[in-house]
KEFIKE-438614 format. One record per residue: z, x, y of N, C-alpha, C in turn. Coordinates in steps of 0.05 Angstrom, whole numbers, padded with zeros to 5 digits, always signed. Example, Ala and Ser with C-alpha at 12.3 -4.5 7.8 and 13.67 -1.06 7.14 Angstrom:
REM residues 2
+00156+00264-00114+00156+00246-00090+00156+00264-00066+00142+00257-00045+00143+00273-00021+00157+00258+00001
REM end
This chain:
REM residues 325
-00352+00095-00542-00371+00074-00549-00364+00048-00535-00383+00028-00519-00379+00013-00503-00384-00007-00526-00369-00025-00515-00357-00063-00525-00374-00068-00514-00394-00092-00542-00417-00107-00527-00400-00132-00545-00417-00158-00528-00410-00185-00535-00445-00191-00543-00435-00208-00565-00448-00227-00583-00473-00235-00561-00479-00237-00543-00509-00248-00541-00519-00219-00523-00501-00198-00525-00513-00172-00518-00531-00154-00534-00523-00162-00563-00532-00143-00589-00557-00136-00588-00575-00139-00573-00603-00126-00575-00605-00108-00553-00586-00107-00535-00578-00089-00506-00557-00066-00526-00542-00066-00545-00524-00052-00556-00543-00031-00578-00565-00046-00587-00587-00032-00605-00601-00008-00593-00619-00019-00576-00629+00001-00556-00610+00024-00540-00583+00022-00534-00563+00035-00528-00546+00053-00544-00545+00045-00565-00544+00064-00592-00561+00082-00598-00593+00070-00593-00612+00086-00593-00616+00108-00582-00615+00102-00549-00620+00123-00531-00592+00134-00533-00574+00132-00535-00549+00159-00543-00549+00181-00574-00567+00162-00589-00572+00177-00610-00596+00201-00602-00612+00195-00589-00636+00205-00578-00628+00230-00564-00607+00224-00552-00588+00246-00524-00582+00262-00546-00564+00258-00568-00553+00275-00579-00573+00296-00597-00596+00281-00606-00610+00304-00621-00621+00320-00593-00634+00308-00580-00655+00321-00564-00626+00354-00544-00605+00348-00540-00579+00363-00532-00582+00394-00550-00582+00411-00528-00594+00438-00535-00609+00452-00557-00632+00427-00555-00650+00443-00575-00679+00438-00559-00700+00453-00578-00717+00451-00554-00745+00421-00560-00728+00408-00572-00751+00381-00575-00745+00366-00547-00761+00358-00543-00768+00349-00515-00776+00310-00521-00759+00294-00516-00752+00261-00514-00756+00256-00496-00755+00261-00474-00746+00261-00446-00766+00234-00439-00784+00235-00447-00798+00211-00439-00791+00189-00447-00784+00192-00482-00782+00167-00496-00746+00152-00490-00729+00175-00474-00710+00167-00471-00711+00153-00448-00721+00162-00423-00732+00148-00394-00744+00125-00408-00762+00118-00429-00775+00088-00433-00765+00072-00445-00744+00080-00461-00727+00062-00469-00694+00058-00450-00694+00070-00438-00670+00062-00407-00682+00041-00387-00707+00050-00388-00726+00030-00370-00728+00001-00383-00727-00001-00419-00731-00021-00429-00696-00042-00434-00677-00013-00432-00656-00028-00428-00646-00041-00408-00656-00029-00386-00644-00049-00359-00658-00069-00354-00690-00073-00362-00698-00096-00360-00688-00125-00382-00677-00110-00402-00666-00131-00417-00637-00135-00405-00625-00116-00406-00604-00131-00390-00609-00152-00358-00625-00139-00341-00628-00160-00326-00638-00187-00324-00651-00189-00356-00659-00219-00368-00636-00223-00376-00617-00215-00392-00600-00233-00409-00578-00238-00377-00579-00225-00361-00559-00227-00336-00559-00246-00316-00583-00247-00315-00600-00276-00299-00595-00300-00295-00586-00304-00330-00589-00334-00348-00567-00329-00362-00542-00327-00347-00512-00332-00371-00502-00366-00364-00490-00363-00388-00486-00391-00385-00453-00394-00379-00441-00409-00375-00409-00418-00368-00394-00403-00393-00404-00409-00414-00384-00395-00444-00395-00373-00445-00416-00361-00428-00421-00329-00438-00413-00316-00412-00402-00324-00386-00397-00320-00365-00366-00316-00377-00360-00332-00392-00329-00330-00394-00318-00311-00412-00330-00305-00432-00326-00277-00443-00332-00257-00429-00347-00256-00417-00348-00230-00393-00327-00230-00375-00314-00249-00372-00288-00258-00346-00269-00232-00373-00276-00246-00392-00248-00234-00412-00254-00206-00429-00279-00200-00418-00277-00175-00442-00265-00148-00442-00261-00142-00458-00230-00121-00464-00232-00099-00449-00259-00085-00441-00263-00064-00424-00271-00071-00395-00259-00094-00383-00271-00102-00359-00239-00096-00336-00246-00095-00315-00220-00079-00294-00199-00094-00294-00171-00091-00298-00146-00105-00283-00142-00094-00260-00122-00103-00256-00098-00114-00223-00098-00074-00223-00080-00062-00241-00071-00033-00231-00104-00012-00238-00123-00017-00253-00145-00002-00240-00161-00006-00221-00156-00024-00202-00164-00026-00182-00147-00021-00156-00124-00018-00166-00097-00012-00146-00111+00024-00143-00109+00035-00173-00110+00057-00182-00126+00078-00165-00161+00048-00160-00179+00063-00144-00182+00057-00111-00162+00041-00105-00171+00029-00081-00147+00031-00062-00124+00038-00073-00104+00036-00053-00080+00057-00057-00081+00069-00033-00070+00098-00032-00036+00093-00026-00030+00118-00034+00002+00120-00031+00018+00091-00044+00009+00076-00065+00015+00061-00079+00050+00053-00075+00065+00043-00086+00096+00050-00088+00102+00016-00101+00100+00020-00133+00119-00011-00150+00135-00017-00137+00143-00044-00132+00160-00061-00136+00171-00074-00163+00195-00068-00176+00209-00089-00198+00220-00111-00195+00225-00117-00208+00248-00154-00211+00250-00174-00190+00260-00184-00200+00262-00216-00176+00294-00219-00165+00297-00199-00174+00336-00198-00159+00345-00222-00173+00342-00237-00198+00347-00259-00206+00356-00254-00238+00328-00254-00248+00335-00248-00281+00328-00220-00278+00298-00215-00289+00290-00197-00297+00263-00180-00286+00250-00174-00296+00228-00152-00280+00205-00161-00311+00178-00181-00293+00160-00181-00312+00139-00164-00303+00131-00150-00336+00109-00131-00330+00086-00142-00328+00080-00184-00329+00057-00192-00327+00044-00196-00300+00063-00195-00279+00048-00181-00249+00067-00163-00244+00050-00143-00228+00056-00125-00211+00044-00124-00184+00068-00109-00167+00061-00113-00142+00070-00086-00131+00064-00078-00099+00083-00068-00080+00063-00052-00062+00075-00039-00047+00065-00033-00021+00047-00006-00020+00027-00003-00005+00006+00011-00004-00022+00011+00014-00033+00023+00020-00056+00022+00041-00083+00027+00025-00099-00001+00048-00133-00001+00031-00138+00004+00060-00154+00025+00057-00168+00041+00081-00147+00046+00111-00128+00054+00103-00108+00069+00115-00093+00039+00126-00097+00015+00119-00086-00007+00131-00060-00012+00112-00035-00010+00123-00016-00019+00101-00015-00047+00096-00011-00057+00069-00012-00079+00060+00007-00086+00033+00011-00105+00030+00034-00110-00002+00005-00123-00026+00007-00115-00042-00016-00109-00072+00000-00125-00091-00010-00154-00096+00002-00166-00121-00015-00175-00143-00014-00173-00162-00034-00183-00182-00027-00183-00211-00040-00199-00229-00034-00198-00256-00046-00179-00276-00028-00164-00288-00043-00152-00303-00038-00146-00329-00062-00151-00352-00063-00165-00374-00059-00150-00389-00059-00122-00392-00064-00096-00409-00084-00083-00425-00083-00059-00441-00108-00060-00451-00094-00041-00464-00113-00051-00494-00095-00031-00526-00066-00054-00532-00064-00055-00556-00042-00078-00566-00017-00077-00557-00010-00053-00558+00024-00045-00545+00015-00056-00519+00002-00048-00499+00007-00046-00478+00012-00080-00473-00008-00092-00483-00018-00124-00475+00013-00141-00492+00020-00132-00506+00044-00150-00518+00066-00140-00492+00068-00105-00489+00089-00110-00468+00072-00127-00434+00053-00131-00428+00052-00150-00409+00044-00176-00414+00050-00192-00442+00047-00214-00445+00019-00225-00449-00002-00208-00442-00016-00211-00441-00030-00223-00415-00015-00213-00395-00034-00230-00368-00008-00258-00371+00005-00274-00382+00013-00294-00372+00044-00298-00369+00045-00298-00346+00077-00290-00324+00092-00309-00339+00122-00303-00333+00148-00321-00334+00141-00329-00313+00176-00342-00304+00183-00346-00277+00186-00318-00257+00209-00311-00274+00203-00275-00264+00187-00268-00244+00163-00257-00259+00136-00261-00244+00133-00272-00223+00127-00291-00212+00122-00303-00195+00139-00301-00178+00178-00308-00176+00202-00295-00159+00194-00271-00158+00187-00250-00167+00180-00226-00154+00152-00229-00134+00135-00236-00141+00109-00241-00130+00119-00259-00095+00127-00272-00102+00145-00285-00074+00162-00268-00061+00174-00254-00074+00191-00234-00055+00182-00213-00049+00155-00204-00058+00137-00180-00042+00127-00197-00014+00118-00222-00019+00103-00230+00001+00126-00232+00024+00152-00249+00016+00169-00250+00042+00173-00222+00053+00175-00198+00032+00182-00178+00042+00153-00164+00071+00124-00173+00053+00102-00172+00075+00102-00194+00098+00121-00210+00109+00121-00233+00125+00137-00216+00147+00170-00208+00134+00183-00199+00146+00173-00168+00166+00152-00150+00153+00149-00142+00168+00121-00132+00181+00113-00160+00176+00083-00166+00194+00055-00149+00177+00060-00159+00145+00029-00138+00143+00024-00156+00121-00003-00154+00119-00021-00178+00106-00013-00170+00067-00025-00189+00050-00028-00191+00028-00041-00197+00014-00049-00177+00002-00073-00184-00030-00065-00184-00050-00075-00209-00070-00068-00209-00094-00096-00210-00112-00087-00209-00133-00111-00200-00159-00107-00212-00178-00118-00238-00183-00116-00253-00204-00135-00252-00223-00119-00256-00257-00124-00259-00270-00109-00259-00300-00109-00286-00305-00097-00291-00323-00099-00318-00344-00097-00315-00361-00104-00343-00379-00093-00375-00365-00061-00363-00350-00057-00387-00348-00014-00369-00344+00007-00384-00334+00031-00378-00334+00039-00388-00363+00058-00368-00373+00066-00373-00395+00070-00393-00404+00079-00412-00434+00087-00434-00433+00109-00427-00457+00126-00414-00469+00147-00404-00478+00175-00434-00480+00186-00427-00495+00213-00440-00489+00235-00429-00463+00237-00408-00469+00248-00386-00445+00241-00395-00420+00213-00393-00409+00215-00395-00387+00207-00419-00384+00210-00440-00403+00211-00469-00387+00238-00480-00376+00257-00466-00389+00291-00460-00395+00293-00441-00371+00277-00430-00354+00283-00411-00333+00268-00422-00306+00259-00444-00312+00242-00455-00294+00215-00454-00279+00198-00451-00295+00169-00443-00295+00150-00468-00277+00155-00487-00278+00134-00510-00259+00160-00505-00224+00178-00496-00230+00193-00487-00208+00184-00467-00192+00176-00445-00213+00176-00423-00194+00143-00418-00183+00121-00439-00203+00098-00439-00191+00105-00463-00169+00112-00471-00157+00107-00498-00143+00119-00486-00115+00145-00472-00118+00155-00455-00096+00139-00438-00079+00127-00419-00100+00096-00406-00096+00079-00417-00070+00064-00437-00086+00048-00455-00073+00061-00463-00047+00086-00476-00047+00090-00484-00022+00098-00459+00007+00109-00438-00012+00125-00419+00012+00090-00404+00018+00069-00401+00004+00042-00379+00006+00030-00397+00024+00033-00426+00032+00025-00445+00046+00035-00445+00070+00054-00427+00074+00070-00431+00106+00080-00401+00116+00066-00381+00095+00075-00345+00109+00054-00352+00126+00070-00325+00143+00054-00330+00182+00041-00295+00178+00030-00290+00159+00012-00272+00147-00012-00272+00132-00039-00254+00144-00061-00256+00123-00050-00264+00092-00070-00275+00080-00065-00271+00056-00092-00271+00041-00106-00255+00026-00139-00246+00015-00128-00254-00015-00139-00269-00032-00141-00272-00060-00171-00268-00067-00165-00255-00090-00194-00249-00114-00186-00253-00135-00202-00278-00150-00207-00272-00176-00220-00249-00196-00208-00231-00206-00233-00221-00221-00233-00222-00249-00213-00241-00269-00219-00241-00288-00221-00276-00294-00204-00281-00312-00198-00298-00314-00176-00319-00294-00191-00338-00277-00162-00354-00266-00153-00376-00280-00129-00380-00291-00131-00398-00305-00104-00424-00303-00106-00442-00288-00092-00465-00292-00068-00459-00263-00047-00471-00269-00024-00461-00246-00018-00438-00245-00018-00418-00261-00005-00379-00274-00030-00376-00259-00053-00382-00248-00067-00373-00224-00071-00383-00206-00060-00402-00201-00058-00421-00167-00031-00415-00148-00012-00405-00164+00009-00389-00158+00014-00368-00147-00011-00354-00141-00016-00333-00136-00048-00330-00111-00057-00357-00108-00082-00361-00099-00081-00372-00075-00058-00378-00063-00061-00397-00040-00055-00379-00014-00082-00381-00009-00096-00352+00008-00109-00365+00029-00109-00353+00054-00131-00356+00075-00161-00347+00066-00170-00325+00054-00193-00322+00035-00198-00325+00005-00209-00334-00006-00208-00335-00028-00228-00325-00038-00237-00309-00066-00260-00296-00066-00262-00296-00099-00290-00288-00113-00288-00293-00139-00307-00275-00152-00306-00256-00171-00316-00235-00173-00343-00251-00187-00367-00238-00187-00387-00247-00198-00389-00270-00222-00376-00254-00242-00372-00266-00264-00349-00274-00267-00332-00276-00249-00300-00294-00260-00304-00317-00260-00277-00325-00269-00276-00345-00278-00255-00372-00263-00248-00395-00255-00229-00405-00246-00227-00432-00255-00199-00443-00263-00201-00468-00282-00177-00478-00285-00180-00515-00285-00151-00523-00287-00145-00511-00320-00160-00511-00333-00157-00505-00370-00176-00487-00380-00173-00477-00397-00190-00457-00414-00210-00474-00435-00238-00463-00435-00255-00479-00441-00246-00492-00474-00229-00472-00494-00215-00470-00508-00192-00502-00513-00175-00497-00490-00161-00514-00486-00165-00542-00487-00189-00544-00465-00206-00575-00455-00213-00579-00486-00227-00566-00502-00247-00576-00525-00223-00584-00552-00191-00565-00544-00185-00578-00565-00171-00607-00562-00162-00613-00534-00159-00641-00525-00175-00663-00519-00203-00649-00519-00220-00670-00516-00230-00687-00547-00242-00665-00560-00259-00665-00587-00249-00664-00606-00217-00646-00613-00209-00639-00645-00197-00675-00656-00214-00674-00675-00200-00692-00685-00198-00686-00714-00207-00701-00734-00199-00692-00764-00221-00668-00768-00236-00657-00759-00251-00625-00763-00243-00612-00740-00245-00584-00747-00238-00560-00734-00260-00564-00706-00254-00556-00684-00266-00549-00663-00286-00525-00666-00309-00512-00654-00322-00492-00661-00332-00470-00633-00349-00461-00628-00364-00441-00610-00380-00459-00591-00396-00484-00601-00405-00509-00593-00385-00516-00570-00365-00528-00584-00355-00540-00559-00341-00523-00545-00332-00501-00556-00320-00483-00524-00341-00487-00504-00371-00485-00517-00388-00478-00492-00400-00505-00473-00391-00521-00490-00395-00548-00476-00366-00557-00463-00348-00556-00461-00330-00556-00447-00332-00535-00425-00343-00506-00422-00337-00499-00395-00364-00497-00384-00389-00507-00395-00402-00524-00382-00398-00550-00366-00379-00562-00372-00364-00593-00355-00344-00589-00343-00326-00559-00344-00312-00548-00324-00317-00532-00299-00334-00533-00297-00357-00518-00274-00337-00498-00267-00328-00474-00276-00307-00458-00280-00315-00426-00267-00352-00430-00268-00360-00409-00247-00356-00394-00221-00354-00370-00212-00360-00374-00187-00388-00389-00170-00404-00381-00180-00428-00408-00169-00423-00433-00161-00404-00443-00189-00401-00479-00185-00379-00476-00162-00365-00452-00163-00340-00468-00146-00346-00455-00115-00364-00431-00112-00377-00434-00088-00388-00456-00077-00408-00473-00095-00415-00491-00093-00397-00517-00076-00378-00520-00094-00355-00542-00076-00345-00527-00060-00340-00510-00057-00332-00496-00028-00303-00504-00032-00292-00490-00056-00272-00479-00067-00259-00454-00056-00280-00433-00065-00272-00407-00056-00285-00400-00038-00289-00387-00016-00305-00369+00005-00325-00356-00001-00333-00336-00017-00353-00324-00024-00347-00312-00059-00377-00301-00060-00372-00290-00084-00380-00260-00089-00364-00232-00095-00370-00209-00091-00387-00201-00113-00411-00199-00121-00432-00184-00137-00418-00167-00147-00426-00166-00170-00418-00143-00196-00445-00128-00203-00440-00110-00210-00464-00094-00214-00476-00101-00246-00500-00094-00251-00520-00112-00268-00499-00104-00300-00489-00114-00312-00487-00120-00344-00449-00131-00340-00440-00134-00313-00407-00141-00305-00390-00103-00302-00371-00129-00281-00362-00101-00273-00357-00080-00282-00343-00077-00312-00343-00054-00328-00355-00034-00331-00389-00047-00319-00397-00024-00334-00400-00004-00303-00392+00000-00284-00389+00001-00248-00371+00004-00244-00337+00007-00237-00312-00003-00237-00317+00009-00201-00323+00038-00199-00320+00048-00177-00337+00033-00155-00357+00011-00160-00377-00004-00147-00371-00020-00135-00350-00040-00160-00347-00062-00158-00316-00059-00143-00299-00040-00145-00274-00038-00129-00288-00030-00095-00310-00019-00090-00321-00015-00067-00335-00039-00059-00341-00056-00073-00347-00087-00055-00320-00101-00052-00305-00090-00071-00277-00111-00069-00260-00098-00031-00259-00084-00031-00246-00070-00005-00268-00080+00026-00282-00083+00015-00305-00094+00040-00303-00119+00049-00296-00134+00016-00284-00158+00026-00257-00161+00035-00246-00153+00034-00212-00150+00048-00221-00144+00068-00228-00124+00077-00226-00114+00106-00241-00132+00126-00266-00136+00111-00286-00160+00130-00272-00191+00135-00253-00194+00117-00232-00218+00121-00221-00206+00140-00201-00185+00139-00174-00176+00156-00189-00173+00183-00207-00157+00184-00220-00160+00207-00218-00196+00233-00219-00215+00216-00221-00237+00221-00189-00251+00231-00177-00247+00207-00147-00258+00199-00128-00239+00226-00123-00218+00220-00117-00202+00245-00112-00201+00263-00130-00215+00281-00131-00223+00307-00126-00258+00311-00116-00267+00288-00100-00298+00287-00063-00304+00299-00064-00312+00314-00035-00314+00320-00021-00330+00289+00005-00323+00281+00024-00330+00261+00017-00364+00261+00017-00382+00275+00015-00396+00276-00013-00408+00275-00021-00396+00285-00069-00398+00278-00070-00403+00252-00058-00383+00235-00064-00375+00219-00055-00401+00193-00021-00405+00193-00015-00430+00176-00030-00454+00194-00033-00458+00210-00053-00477+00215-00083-00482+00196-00093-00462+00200-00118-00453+00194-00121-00448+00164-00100-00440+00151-00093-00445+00127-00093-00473+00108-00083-00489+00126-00072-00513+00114-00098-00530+00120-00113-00527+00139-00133-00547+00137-00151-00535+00121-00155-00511+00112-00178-00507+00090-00163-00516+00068-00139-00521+00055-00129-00523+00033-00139-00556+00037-00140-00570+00053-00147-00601+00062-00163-00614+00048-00189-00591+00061-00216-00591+00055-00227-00590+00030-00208-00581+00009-00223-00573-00019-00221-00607-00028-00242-00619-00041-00251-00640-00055-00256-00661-00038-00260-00680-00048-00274-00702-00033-00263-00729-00047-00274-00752-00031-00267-00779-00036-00283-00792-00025-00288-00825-00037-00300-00842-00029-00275-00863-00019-00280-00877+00000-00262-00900+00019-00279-00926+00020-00263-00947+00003-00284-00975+00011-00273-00988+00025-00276-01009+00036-00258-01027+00046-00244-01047+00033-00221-01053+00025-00210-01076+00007-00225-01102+00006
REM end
């Protein structure tokens, strides 16, 4: 039974329907066949209205909903002869990214990404999507290990945001994202980032500082969680509500749209009509098109083209006004 969200419930009615419909009409000899074709016909046109017209807070539950792809089902479908990497040779080995070496369309490449889990055991043992330091020292030492011997890197973000724990503030967490940032800013290697769930705050900029940058239909990318912004902006002596989540990531322009728009990210990869979930094999087949249609590009950049060419798009993101004193 498929997970619908709160402004889907009349797409979840009709879909209940026509499976109930399957099941009587299933080897006997009453004949639906029409009424099940007219109500599939009536379901995709409602989904393609409610799909049309999402808004920032209904875009963002789709970034987050529980049956939508991580980092290793997309590894799972897209990249052959796989082989983990553990630990950071330091502390420890976090299960909230994973990484290591493997080929997308016979091209070898190093695979890093966050991944959040799915079912309660699994998500408590990866934290849920949000890294230590750990994390990220390993995520850095796949990439030096892809520097060292000349093959590009994709990563797969998504995550609420890097932990914020006592532990790893005590292990150095604004350390080991900032290291990130600066060493992903000067490898003399491709580097392809996709958002496809949630990006959220530094625990995904840590992992983002890419020559492409790309953002799955409905992801999401943000200094804060719409969550976050509304309880620092608005809570004061009453509880915060559903209201202002959705008016806060309405004023976080947290879309791929808005941040195509500023010319943030590079493009944005289409998901197929109700979000990727309900497609995985679709939406991992636009994801590889975009890698390769980058690599294609990146590839033929000298080591040096490339951090060049790097650093002035990182330049380019935002703007300013200059008066004269």
């Amino acid at each position: 039974m498929s997970y619908f969200l709160d402004f889907e419930k009349q797409l979840e009615e009709l879909e209940t329907k026509i499976e109930e419909l399957k099941r009587i009409s299933d080897g006997k000899e009453i004949d639906i066949t029409s009424e099940i074709k007219r109500l599939e016909k009536k379901a995709k046109e409602l989904r393609s209205e409610i799909f049309s017209s999402l808004t920032p807070w209904q875009k963002t539950l789709i970034a987050r909903h529980p049956e939508r792809p991580y980092t290793l089902d997309y590894i799972n479908l897209i990249v052959e002869d796989f082989i983990e990497f553990h630990g950071d040779r330091r502390f420890a080995d976090d299960p909230a990214i994973v990484g290591g070496i493997g080929k997308i369309s016979g091209i070898p490449m190093v695979i890093i990404g966050h991944q959040k889990g799915r079912g309660t055991k699994e998500r408590i043992y990866r934290n849920f999507g949000q890294p230590n330091p750990e994390g990220y020292r390993k995520a850095l030492r796949l990439m030096k290990l892809a520097e060292r011997f000349k093959k590009p890197v994709v990563t797969f973000i998504d995550t609420p945001g890097a932990y914020p724990g006592i532990g790893a503030e005590e292990r150095g967490q604004a350390e080991a994202i900032s290291t990130n940032l600066m060493e992903m800013a000067r490898l003399k290697i491709p580097i392809v980032s996709i958002v496809i769930g949630e990006g959220g705050s530094g625990g995904a900029l840590a992992l983002s500082v890419a020559d492409r940058l790309y953002m799955l239909e409905h992801a999401i990318y943000s200094v804060i969680s719409p969550e976050g912004c509304a309880a620092i902006l608005w809570k004061k002596n009453s509880e915060i509500n559903v209201d202002d989540f959705a008016r806060a990531a309405e004023a976080l322009k947290l879309t791929a749209q808005d941040l195509k728009a500023f010319k943030i990210i590079d493009d944005i990869i289409p998901e197929p009509l109700g979000g990727a979930h309900r497609d995985i094999e679709a939406t991992a087949k636009r994801i590889v098109e975009s890698i390769l249609k980058s690599l294609e590009t990146l590839q033929s950049k000298s080591p040096a083209k490339l951090v060049e060419d790097r650093y002035k798009r990182l330049k380019k993101i935002g703007s300013f006004t200059q008066t004269a004193p």
